[in-house]
KOLPATOR-447518 format. One line per field, with one value per atom (N, C-alpha, C): residue in one letter; atom name; x, y, z. Coordinates in steps of 0.2 Angstrom, whole numbers, plus 2048, in hexadecimal, padded with zeros to 3 digits. Layout:
N
residu: c(A,...)
atome: c(CA,...)
x: c(X,...)
y: c(Y,...)
z: c(Z,...)
END
This chain:
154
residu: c(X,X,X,X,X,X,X,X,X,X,X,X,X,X,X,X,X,X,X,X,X,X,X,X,X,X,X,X,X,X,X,X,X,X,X,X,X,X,X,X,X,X,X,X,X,X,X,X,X,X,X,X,X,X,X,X,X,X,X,X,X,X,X,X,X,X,X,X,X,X,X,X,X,X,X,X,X,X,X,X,X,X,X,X,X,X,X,X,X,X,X,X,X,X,X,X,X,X,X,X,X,X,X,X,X,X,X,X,X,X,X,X,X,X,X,X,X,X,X,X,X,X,X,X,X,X,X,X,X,X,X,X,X,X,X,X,X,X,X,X,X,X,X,X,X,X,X,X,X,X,X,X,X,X,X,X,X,X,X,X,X,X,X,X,X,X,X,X,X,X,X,X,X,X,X,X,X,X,X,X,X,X,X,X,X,X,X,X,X,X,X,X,X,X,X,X,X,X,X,X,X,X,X,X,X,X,X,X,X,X,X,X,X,X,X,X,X,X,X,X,X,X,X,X,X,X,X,X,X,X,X,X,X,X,X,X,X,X,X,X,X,X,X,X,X,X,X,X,X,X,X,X,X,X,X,X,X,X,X,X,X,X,X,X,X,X,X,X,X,X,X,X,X,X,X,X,X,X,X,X,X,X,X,X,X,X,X,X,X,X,X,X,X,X,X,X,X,X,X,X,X,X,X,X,X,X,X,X,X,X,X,X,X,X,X,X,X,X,X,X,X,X,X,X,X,X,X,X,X,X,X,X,X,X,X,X,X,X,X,X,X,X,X,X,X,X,X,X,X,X,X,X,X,X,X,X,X,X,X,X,X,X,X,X,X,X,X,X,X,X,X,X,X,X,X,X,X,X,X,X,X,X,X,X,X,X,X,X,X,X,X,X,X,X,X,X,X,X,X,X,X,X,X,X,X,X,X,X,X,X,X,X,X,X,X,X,X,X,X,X,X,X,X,X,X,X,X,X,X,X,X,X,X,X,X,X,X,X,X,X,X,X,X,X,X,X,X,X,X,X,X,X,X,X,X,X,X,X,X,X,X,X)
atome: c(N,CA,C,N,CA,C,N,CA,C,N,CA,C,N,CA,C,N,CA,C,N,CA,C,N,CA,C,N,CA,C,N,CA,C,N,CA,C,N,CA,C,N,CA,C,N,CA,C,N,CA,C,N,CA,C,N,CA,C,N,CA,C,N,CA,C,N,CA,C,N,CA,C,N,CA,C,N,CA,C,N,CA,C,N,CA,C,N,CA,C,N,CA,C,N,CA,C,N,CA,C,N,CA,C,N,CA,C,N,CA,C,N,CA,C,N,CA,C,N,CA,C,N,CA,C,N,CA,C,N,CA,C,N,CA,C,N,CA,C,N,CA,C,N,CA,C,N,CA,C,N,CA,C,N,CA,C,N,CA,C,N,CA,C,N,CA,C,N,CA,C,N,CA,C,N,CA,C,N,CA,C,N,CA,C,N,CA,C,N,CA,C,N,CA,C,N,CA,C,N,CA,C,N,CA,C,N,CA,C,N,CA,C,N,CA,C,N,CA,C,N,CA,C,N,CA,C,N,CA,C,N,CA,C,N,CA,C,N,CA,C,N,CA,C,N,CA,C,N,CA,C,N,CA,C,N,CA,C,N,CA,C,N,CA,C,N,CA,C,N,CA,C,N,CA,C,N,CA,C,N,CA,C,N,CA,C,N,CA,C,N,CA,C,N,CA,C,N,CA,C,N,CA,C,N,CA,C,N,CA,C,N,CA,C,N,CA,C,N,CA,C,N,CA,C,N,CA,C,N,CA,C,N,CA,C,N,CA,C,N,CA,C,N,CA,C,N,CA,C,N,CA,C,N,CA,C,N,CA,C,N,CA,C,N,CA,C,N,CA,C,N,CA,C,N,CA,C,N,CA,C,N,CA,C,N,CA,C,N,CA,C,N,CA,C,N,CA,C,N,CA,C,N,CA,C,N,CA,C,N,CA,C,N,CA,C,N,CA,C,N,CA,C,N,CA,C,N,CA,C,N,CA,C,N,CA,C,N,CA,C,N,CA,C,N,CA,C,N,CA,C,N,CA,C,N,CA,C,N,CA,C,N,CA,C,N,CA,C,N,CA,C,N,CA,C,N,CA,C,N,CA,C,N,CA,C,N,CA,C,N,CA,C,N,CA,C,N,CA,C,N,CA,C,N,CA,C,N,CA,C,N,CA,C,N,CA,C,N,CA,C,N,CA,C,N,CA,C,N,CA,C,N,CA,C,N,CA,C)
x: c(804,800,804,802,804,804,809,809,803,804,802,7F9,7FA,7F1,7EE,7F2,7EF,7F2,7F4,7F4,7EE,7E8,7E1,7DD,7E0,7DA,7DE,7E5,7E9,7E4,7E7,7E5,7DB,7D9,7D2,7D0,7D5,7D4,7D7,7DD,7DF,7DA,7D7,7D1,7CD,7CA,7C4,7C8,7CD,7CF,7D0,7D1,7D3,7CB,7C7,7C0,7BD,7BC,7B9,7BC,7C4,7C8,7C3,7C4,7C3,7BC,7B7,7AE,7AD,7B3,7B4,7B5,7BB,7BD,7B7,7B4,7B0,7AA,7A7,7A4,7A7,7AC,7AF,7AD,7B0,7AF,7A9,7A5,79D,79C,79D,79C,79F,7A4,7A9,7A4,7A3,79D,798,795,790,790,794,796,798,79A,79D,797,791,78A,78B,788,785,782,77E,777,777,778,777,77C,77E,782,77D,780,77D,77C,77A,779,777,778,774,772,76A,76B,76A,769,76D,767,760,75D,75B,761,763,761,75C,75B,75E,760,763,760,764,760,764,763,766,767,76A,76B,768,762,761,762,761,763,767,76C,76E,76F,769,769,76E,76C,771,770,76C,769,764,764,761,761,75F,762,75A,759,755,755,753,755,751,74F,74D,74E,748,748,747,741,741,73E,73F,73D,739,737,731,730,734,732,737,735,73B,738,73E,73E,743,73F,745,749,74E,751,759,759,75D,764,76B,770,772,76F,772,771,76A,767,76B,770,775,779,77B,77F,785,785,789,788,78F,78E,791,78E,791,796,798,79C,796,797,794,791,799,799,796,796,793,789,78A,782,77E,781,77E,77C,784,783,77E,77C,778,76F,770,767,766,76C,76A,76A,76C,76C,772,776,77B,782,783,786,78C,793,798,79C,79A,7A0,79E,7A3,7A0,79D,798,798,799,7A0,7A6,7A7,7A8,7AC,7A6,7A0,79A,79A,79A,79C,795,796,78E,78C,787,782,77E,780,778,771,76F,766,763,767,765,76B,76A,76E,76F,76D,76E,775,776,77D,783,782,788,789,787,787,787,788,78A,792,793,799,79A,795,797,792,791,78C,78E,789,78B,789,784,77E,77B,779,772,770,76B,769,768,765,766,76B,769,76F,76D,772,773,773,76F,76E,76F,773,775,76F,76A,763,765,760,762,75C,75D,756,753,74C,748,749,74C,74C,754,758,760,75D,757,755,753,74E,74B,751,754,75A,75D,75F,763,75E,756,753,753,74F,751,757,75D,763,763,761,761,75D,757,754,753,756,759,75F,764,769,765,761,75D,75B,757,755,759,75E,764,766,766,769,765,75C,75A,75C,75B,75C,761,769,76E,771,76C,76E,772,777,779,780,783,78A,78E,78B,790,795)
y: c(7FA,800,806,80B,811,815,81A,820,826,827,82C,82B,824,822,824,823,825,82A,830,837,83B,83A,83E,83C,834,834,834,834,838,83F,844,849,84C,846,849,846,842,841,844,84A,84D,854,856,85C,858,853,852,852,850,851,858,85C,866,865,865,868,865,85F,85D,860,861,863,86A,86D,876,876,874,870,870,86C,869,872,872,87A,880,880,885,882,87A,87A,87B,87A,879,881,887,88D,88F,88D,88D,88C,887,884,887,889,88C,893,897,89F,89A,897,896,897,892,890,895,899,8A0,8A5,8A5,8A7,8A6,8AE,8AD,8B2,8B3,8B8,8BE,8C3,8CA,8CB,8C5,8C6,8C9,8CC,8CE,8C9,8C6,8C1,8C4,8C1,8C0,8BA,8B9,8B1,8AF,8AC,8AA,8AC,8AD,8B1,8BB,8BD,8C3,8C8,8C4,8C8,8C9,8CF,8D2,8CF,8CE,8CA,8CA,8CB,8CA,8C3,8C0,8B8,8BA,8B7,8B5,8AF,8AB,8A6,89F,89A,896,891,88B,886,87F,87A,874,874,875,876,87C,87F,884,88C,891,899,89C,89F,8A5,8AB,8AE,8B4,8BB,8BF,8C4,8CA,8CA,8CE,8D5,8D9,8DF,8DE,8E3,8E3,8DE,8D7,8D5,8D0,8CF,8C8,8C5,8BE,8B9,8B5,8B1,8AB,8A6,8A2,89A,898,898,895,892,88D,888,88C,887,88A,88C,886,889,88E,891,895,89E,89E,8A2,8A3,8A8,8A8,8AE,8B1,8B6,8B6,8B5,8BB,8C0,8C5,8CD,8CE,8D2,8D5,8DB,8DD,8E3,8E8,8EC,8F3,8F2,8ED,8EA,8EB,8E6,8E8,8EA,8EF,8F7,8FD,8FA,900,8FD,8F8,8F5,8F6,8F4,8F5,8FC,8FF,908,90C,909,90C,90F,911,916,914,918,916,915,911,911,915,91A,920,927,929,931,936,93B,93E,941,943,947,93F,938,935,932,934,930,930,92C,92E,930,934,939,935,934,932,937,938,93D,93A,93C,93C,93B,93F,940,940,940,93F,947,94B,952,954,950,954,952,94C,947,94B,952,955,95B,960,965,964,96D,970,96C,96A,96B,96D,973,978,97B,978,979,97D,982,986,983,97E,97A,973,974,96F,968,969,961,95B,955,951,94D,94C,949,944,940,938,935,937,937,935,939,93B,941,940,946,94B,952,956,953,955,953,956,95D,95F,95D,958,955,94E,94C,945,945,94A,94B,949,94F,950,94C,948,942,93B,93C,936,939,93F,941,93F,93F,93E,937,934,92C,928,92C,92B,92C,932,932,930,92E,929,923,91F,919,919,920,91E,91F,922,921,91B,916,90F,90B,90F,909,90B,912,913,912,911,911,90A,905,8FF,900,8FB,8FC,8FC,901,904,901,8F9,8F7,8F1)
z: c(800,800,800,7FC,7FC,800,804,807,805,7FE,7F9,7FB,7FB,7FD,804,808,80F,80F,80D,80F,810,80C,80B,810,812,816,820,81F,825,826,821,821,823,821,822,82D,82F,836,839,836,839,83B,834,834,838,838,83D,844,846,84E,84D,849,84C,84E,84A,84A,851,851,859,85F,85E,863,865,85E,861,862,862,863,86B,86D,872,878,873,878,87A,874,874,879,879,87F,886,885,88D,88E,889,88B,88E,88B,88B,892,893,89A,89E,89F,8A4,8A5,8A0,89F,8A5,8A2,8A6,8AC,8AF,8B6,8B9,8B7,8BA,8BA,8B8,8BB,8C4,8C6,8CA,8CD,8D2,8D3,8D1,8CC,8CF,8C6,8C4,8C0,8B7,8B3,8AC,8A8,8A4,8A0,898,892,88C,88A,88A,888,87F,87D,875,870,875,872,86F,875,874,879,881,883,88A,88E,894,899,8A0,8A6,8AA,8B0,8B5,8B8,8B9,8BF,8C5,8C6,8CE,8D0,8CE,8CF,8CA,8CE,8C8,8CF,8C5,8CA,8C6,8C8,8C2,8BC,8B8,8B1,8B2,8B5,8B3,8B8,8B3,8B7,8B8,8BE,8BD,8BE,8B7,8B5,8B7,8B8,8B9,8B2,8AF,8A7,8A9,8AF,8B0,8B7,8BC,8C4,8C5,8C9,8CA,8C4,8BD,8BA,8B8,8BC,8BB,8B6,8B3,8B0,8AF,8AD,8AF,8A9,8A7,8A2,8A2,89E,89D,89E,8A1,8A0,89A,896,88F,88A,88D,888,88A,88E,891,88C,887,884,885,889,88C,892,897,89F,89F,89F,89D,8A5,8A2,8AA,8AA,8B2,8B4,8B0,8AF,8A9,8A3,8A1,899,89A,8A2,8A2,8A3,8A7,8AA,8A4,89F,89A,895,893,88F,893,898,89D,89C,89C,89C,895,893,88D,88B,88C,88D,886,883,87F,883,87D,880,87E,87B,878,87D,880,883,87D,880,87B,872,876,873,86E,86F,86B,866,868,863,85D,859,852,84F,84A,847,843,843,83E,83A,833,82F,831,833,832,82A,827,820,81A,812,80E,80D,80F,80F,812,817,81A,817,813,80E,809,806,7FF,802,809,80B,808,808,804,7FB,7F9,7F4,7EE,7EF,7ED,7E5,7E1,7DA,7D8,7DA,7DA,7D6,7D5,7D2,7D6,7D8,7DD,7DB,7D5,7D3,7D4,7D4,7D2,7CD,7C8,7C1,7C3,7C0,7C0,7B9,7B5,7B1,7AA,7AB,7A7,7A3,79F,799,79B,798,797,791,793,78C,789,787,77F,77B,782,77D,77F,77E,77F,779,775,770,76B,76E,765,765,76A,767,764,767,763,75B,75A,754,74F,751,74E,74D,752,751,74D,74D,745,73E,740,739,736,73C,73A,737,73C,738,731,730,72A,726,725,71F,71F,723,723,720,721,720,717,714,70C,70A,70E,70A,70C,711,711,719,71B,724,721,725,723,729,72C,72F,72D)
END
């Protein structure tokens, strides 16, 4: 038996053991986050929403959504433990840039076309006027019909 033969299929047990390897790691991490839940902590669960931890049990967390309502969900349904600072400033809304660093947003496409004032307000979408739309159909057919009486000059 050839070497040359069993390289594709070395090669493909080699991709399958990286791949379960790192399958494996990413649960482990999972689970590590989990367990490191505990009462008072910030959460995100994998469905996208905010909550606090009141409690954690063996399989499963209760969560507190807004003052007074709790709910019970799976450890695994947990997709983030936020630290503190992360969750305070997401429950409150608070951006993460101070004022001074918040980057602007236009409201509108008017302020993308300040300072470049052509004095004519339009913008060319590269449309003709109707009377250079005319003269060039005109031109056009009377080119045609000389082709059609002198035959096609191509």
């Amino acid at each position: 038996m050839d070497i040359a033969f069993l390289f594709p299929f070395i090669l493909l047990i080699g991709v399958m053991f990286m791949m379960s390897r790192s399958a494996k790691n990413r649960q482990r991490q999972a689970m590590e986050m989990r367990d490191a839940m505990e009462p008072g902590t910030g959460v995100r669960t994998i469905g996208g929403m905010y909550a606090e931890v009141k409690e954690v049990r063996e399989d499963t967390v209760l969560l507190e959504l807004s003052p007074g309502v709790h709910a019970l969900f799976a450890k695994n349904a947990i997709g983030a433990v936020l630290d503190a600072d992360e969750y305070e400033r997401i429950i409150n809304g608070e951006s993460p840039y101070d004022d001074e660093d918040a980057p602007v947003v236009p409201d509108d496409a008017s302020s993308l076309t300040e300072g470049t004032d052509t004095g004519d307000d339009r913008v060319e979408l590269g449309k003709k006027d109707s009377a250079e739309a005319t003269a060039e159909d005109e031109t056009k057919s009377e080119d045609s019909a000389r082709d059609g009486e002198n035959g096609s000059k191509s």
